[in-house]
N, C-alpha and C positions, 0 to 999 in steps of 0.2 A: 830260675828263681827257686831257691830248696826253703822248707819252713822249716822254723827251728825252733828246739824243746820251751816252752813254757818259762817266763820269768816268774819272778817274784813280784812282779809290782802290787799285785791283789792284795798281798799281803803287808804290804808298804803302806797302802790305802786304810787297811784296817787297821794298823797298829797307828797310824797317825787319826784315825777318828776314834780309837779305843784309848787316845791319849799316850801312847807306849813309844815318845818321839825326842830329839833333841830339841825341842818346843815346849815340852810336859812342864806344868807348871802345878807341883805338888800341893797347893792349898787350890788350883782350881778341878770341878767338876769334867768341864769342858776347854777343850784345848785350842785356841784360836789360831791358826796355822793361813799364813797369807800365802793367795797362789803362788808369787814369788820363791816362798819358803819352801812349797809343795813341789813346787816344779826341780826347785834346787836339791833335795833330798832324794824326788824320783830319779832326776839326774844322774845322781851320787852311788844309786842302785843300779843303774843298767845303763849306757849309751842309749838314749831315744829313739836314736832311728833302728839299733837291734829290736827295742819292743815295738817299733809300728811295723818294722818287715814281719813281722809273726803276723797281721793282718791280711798278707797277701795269697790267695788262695794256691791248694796244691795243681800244677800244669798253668796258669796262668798265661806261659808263655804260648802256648800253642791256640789260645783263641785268635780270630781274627776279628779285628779292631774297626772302626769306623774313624777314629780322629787318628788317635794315636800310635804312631808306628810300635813294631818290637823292639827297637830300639829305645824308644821315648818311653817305656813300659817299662825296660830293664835300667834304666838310667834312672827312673820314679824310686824304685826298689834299691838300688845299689847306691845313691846319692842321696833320696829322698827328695830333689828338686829336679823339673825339667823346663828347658823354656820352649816354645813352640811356635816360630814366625807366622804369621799367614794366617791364623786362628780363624778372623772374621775377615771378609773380601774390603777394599780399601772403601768402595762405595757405600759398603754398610757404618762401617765406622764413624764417615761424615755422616752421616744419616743419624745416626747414635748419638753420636758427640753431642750434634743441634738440640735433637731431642731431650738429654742429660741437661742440657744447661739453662733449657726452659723451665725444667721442672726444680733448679737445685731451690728456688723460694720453697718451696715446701720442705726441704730437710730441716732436719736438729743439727748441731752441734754439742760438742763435747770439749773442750776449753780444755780441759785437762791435758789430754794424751794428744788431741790429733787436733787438726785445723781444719777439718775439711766439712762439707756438708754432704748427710747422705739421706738417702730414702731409700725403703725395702721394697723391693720388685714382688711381683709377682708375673707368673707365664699368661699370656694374653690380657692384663690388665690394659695392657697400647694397643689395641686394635687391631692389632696385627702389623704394627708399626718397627721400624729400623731395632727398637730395643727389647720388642717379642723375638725380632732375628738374632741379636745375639743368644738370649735366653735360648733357644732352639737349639744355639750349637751347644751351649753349655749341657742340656739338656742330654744331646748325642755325645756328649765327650762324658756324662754319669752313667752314660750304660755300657760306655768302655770300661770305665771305672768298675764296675759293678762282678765284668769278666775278671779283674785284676787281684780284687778284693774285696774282705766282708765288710760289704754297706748296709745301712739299715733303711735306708730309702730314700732318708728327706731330705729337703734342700734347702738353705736361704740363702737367697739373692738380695746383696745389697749396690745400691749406685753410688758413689761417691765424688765430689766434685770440689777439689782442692783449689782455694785462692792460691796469688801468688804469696810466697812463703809459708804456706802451710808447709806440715809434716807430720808424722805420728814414729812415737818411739817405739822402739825395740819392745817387743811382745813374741808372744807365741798362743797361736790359737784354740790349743786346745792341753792336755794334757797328753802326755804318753801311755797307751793303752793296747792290750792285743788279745782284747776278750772279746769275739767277733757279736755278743750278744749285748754289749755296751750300747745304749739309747742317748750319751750324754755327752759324748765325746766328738768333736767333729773327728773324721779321719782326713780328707782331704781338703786343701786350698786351690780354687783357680781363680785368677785374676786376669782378666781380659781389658786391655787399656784402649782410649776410644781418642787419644789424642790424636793429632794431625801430622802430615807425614814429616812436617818441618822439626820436629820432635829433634833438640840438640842437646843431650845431660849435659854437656860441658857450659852451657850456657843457659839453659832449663832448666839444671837442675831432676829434683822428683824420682833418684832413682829408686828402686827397691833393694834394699841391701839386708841377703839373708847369709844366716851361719849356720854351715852344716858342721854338721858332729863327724869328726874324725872316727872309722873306727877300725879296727886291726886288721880286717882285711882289703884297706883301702892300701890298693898301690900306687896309685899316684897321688898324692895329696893334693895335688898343685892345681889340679885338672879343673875346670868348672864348667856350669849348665852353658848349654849353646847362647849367643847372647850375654854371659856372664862376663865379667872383670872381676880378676883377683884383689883384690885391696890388702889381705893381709894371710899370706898363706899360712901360717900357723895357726888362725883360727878357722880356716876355711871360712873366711868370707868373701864375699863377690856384692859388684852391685849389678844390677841385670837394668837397661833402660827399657823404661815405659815406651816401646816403639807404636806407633800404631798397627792393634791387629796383631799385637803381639798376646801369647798366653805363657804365665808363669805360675806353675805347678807344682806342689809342694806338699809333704805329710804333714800334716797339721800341729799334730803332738810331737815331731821330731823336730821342727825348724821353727827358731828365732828369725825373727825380719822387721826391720823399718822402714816409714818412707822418712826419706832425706826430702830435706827442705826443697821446694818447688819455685820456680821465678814466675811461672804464670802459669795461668788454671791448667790444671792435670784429671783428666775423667778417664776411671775405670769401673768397672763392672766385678765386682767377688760374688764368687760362688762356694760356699760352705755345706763340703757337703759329708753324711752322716752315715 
């Protein structure tokens, strides 16, 4: 992994809150610019995943890892998505699941974008219960992270628990950024699924289907995250299935992703982390 000279986006940033945009609206003050809009301009400026590899620290490759292999490291970086079977032991999962589904009465909803019910975790809030243990590993796979790249510490843990037919559309979590001193920005996504092993997308449904950015020194275009299915190689997308005990990794501000519609409840565990 080599870092590479400094973009422009800082400057993208300011001339779009200095009003200086294909947005400027000459009798106004203030220029209302929707994330859509932002995202598609910073786009328009830099390939995403070039500015979030500028977040990855210099030698990266040579620390040794707790979750994540060198490969799974150099695949984060060069891809910007990795999937990782085996995350949590199958036992914990069940244990998870049960747990998640007691508690989804207590989540909100959001009608709009996604169908699902979620609640925000915190570390030992369960008593040290099945979904402190995923938190844990999450926790050991943020200090891999940490070797890899500039994080700022924090974490939020959310639980989600998708009726059937739920889904949530195409988003990106964060903006693209590679200013290792940014408080505002998520850098990374993981997603730990807590479904059962019967788990069948072809008939389930729920998969996650993200688009990675093509960028010029991609030689294979065609190639996807371990776990992936191509769906349209021209835009690099793939759907990767919710397996159980699976984890799907991803730069936050470089990758587009939806969940596809679900046939029956779907529980995973996200970790945003900063």
């Amino acid at each position: 992994m080599t870092k590479q000279a400094p973009s422009n986006s800082e400057s993208v940033l300011a001339s779009v809150a200095a009003g200086d945009s294909a947005f400027d609206d000459d009798d106004a003050d203030v220029v209302d610019v929707t994330e859509a809009e932002l995202l598609a301009l910073l786009d328009a400026n830099e390939n995403p995943l070039l500015t979030c590899r500028r977040l990855f620290l210099p030698g990266a490759g040579r620390h040794r890892l707790q979750v994540l292999s060198a490969a799974d490291a150099d695949r984060l970086y060069r891809d910007g998505v990795v999937v990782i079977d085996g995350f949590v032991d199958g036992a914990t999962v069940a244990s998870a699941r049960h747990s998640a589904l007691s508690m989804r009465s207590d989540g909100f909803r959001d009608n709009d974008a996604r169908d699902d019910v979620i609640a925000w975790l915190h570390a030992g809030q369960g008593g040290g219960g099945p979904l402190d243990a995923v938190l844990a590993r999450l926790e050991c796979l943020r200090r891999d992270l940490s070797r890899l790249i500039a994080l700022r510490g924090t974490v939020e843990y959310q639980l989600a628990v998708y009726a059937p037919g739920g889904r949530y559309e195409k988003h990106r979590d964060a903006l693209p950024i590679d200013d290792p001193e940014d408080d505002l920005q998520r850098r990374v996504t993981a997603i730990c699924y807590l479904n059962d092993d019967e788990w069948d997308v072809a008939s389930d449904g729920g998969a996650l289907r993200v688009f990675v950015p093509v960028v010029d020194d991609d030689d294979d275009p065609g190639r996807t995250p371990d776990g992936g299915a191509v769906v349209d190689n021209g835009s690099r997308c793939m759907d990767i299935e919710p397996r159980a005990g699976r984890l799907a990794l991803f730069l936050s501000g470089a990758i587009d992703h939806a969940v596809l519609p679900a046939h029956r409840e779907r529980v995973a565990v996200t970790a945003w982390i900063r």
